[in-house]
N, C-alpha and C positions, 0 to 999 in steps of 0.2 A: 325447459320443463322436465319432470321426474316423467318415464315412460317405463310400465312395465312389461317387459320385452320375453320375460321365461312365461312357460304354461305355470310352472311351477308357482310363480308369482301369484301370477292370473286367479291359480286354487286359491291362495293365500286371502287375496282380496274376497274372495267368494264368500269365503268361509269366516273374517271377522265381520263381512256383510250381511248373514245368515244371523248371527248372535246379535248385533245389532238391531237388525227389523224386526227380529224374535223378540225382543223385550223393550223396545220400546210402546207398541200399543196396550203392553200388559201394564205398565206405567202409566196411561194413559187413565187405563181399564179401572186402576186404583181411585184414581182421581174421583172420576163419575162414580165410585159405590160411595166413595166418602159423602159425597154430597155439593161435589163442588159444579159448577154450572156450564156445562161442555162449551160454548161460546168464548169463555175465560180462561178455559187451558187450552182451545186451539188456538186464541192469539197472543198466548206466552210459547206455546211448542214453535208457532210460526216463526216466530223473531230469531230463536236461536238454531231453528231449522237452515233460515239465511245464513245466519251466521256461519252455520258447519262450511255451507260453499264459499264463503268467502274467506276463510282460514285457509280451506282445500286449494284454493284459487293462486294467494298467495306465498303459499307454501310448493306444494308440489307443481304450480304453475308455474313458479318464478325457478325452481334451482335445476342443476344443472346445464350442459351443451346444448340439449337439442333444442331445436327450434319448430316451430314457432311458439314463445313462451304465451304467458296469458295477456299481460299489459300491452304489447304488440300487436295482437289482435282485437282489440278493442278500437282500435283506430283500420281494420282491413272491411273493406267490401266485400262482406259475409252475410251479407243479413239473408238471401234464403237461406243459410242453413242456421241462423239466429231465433229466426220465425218457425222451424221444422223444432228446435231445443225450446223455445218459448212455448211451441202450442205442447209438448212434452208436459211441461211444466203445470198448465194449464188445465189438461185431464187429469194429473195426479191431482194435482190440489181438488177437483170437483169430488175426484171419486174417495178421497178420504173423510169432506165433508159430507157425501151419502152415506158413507158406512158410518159415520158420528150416530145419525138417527136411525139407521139400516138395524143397526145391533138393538132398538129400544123394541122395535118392531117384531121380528122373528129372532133373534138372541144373535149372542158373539160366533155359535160355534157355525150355524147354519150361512149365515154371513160370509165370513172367512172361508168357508169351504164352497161355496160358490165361484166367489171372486177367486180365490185362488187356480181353480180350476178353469176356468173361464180365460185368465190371463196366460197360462201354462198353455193350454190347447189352440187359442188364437195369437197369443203376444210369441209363442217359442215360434210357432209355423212361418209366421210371418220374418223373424229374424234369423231363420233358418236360411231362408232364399234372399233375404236381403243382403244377409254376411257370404253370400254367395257360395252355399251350401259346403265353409270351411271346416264345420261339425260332421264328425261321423255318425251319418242317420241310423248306420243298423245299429247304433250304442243308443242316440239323440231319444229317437222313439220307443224303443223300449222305457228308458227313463222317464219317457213323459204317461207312459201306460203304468209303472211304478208309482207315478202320483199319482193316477189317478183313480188307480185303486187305492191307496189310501185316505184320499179325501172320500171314498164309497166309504172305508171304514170311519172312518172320523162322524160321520152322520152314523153310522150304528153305535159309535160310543157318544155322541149324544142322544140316540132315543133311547138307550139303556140308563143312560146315567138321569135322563129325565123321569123315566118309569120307577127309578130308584129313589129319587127326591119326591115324587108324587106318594111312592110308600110310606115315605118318613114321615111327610104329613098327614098322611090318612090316621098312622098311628099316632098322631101326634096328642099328648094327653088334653082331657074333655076342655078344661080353660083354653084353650089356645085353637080348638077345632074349625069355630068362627071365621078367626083370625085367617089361621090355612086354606081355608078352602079358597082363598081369593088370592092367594098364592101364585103366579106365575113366576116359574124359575127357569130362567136362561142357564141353561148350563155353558160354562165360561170358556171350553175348549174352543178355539188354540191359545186363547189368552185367560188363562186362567189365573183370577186372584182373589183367595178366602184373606179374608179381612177378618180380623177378632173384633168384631164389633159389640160394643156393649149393650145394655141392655136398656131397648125407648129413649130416654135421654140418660145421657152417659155424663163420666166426671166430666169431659171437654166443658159442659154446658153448666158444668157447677148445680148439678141435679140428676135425682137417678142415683142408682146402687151402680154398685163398682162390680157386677155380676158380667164375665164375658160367657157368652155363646161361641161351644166348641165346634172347630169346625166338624163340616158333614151331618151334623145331626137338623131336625125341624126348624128349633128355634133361631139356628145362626141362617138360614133360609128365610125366616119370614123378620128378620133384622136387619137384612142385607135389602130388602125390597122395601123397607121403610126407610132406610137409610141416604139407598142412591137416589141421584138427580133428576133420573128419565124413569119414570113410572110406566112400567109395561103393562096397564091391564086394558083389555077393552083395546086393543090396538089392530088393525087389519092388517091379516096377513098378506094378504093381496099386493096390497100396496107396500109391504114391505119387501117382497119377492122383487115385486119391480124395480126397487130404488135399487137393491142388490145388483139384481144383473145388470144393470146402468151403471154401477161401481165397477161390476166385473170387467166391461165393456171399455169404461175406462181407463180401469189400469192392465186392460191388454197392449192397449195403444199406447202409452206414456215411454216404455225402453224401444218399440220400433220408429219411434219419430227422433229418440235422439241418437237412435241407429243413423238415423238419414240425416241427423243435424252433423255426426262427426264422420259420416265416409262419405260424402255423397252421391251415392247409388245413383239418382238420376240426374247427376250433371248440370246441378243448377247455379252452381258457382261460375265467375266471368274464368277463362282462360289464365292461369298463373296465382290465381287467390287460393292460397293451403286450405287447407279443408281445417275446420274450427278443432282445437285440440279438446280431449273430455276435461278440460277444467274449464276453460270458456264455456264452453256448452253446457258446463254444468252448471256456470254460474248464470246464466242467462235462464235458464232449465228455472233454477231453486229463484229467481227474480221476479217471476210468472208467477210460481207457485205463490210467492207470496203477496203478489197485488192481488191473484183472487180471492186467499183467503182472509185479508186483512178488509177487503170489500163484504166477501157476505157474509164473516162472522161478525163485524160493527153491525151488519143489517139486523143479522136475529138477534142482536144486545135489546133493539127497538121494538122488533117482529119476529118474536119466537115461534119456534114450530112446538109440535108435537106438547102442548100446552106447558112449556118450562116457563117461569115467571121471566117477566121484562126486567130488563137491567139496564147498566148505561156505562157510557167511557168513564166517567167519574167513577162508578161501582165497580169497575173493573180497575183499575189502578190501585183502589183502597183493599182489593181483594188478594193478599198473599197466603191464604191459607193453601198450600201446595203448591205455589208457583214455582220453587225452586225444581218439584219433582217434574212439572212441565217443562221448564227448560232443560232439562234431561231429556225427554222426550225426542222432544226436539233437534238436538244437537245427538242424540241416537240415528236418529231417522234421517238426517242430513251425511251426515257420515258414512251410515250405512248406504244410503245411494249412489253415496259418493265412489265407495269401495264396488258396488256392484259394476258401474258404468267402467271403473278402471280395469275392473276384470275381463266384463266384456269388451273392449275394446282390444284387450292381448287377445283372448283367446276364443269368442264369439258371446253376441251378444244369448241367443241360444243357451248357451253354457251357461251363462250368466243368471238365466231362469233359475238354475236351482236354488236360489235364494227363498223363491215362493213357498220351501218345503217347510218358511219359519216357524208354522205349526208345531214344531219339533221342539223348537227352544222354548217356545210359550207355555208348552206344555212340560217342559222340564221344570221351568219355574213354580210353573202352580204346586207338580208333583212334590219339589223336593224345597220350598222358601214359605208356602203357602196353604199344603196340607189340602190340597184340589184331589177328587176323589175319596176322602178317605168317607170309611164306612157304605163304601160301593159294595155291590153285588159280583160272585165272582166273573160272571158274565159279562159285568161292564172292564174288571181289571184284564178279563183275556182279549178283547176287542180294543183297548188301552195298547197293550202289548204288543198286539199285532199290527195295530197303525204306525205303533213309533217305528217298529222295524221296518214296513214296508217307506215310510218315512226318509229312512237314512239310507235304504237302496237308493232310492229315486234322488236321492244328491251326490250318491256314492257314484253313481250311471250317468245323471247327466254333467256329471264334473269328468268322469271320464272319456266323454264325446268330444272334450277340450281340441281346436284346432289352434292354427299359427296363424293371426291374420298379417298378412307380406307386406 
């Protein structure tokens, strides 16, 4: 198996895993404005989510000297630490299915900046002492108080950038006042995607004028909330608070279990059995993820939440309107885990956290592919500016806390 052995590396992995995670949910994010039915792009992203670990499996699992490759250990007496990378797999896959409806609920940005947060402060602490404190704490924590003031900031450039969209509609001319006022707008940070959406029914539908809605202004606002899947009005906050930190909760715990599936800290392997290499584990990890999600997205095909119309395996096979961009997704997000566990495993899992700062790329996307923020207040572009910077410290710090694991 391929082992990456330099810190150097280690960065490396970090940092195509950062770009990765960063722009996969914003692909996702597309999907759902379009109008496609979140059940249906989470079990096309699923398929090729597998997929990614099992390329990752047979590739970097299989080449080179070292041992123990991947095929080899499928046949070794490992299953606790199969079960510690399975139940891995298992909290990811729940808590990306929370945050599917979590975002319908209180928006993308307040979502994401929970969970993130939450994962950062419980999931680094906890593989801080598991990697048996091979990170430099006086670098480790500052880095994690670097993010966490920027996730403080990231919430003031959503209630700015919301107070800014609520202007637009206030001013929004007399025809369309109605319309606005029933307006709830998610503002899109960290995954932010302005769609030029046309206007009621568009050419796609062979009806409708060819008139698009520019981004930032009223009407591409009250287009975009007609348009997408998950209708936010009338929704409790409450209850979406809660699915949140339930998401946060559980993607704190998804990198410390497969912390303990590939070193095992508490010795639960027999005498002489290697300890599971990060492609095994990660193939057993992305295996889970995918029996749960393939279980309760067919559920809500039948028994939809959050009042999305029923569908069925038949309507979902004949449904390729975006599937290709789902399978992207997908094979983003598998890759990108894949790169993170490779990294932590050089250089600590800890380290490896700073991928959570993907806020950073999502929000480069929106900025510079998709015209997110434009026609903001200057108040929202200075709170903008000052999160991405505090942002790229807090990856900059905790990539440099980088240890050697021996």
């Amino acid at each position: 198996m391929y082992k990456v052995e330099s810190k150097g590396g280690a960065i490396v992995c970090m940092l195509v895993s950062l770009l990765f995670l960063g722009t996969w949910p914003a692909v996702m994010t597309l999907l759902e404005r379009r109008g496609r039915l979140p059940q249906h792009t989470y079990l096309d992203y699923t398929l090729t989510n597998l997929l990614a670990a099992v390329i990752i499996a047979f590739t970097f699992g299989e080449i080179g000297n070292t041992q123990p490759n991947f095929l080899s250990q499928l046949s070794q007496d490992n299953w606790p630490s199969v079960l510690f990378a399975m139940a891995g797999g298992v909290v990811l896959s729940v808590g990306n299915l929370s945050t599917q409806y979590a975002w319908a609920f209180v928006g993308l940005s307040v979502v994401e900046v929970v969970t993130s947060s939450i994962t950062v402060v419980i999931g680094t602490t906890l593989n801080y002492f598991l990697d048996g404190k091979i990170n430099k704490a006086e670098i480790l924590f500052p880095g994690v108080g670097c993010f966490l003031i920027a996730v403080c900031l990231g919430s003031a450039v959503h209630s700015s950038n919301t107070a800014d969209n609520k202007a637009k509609l206030n001013n929004y001319s007399s025809d369309y006042k109605d319309a606005a006022k029933y307006v709830l707008f998610l503002c899109s940070w960290p995954f932010p995607l302005c769609l030029h959406i046309v206007n009621s029914k568009d050419v796609e539908d062979g009806s409708g004028s060819a008139f698009k809605a520019k981004a930032g202004t009223a009407a591409f606002l009250i287009e975009l909330e007609e348009r997408r899947s998950i209708k936010v009005l009338g929704k409790s906050t409450l209850i979406g608070l809660a699915i949140t930190f339930f998401a946060g909760v559980c993607f704190s715990l998804f990198s410390p279990a497969f912390n303990l599936a590939t070193n095992d800290q508490w010795n639960t392997l027999k005498k002489g059995v290697p300890h599971l290499s990060v492609y095994t584990a990660f193939f057993y990890f992305s295996v889970s993820c995918f029996v749960v999600a393939i279980i309760l997205n067919i559920s809500f095909l039948y028994l939809p939440v959050l009042n999305l119309p029923k569908s069925s395996l038949k309507a979902y096979l004949r449904d390729w309107d975006g599937r290709g961009w789902a399978f992207l997704a997908g094979l983003l997000c598998g890759f990108g885990n894949g790169l993170q566990f490779m990294g932590g495993q050089a250089a600590g899992y800890a380290a490896a956290d700073a991928v959570q700062a993907l806020p950073l790329v999502s929000t480069f996307w929106g900025i510079v592919l998709f015209g997110e923020y434009r026609k903001s207040s200057r108040r929202t572009y200075v709170l903008l500016g000052s999160m991405l910077f505090m942002f790229i410290a807090a990856v900059a710090v905790l990539m440099a806390s980088s240890g050697h694991r021996k």
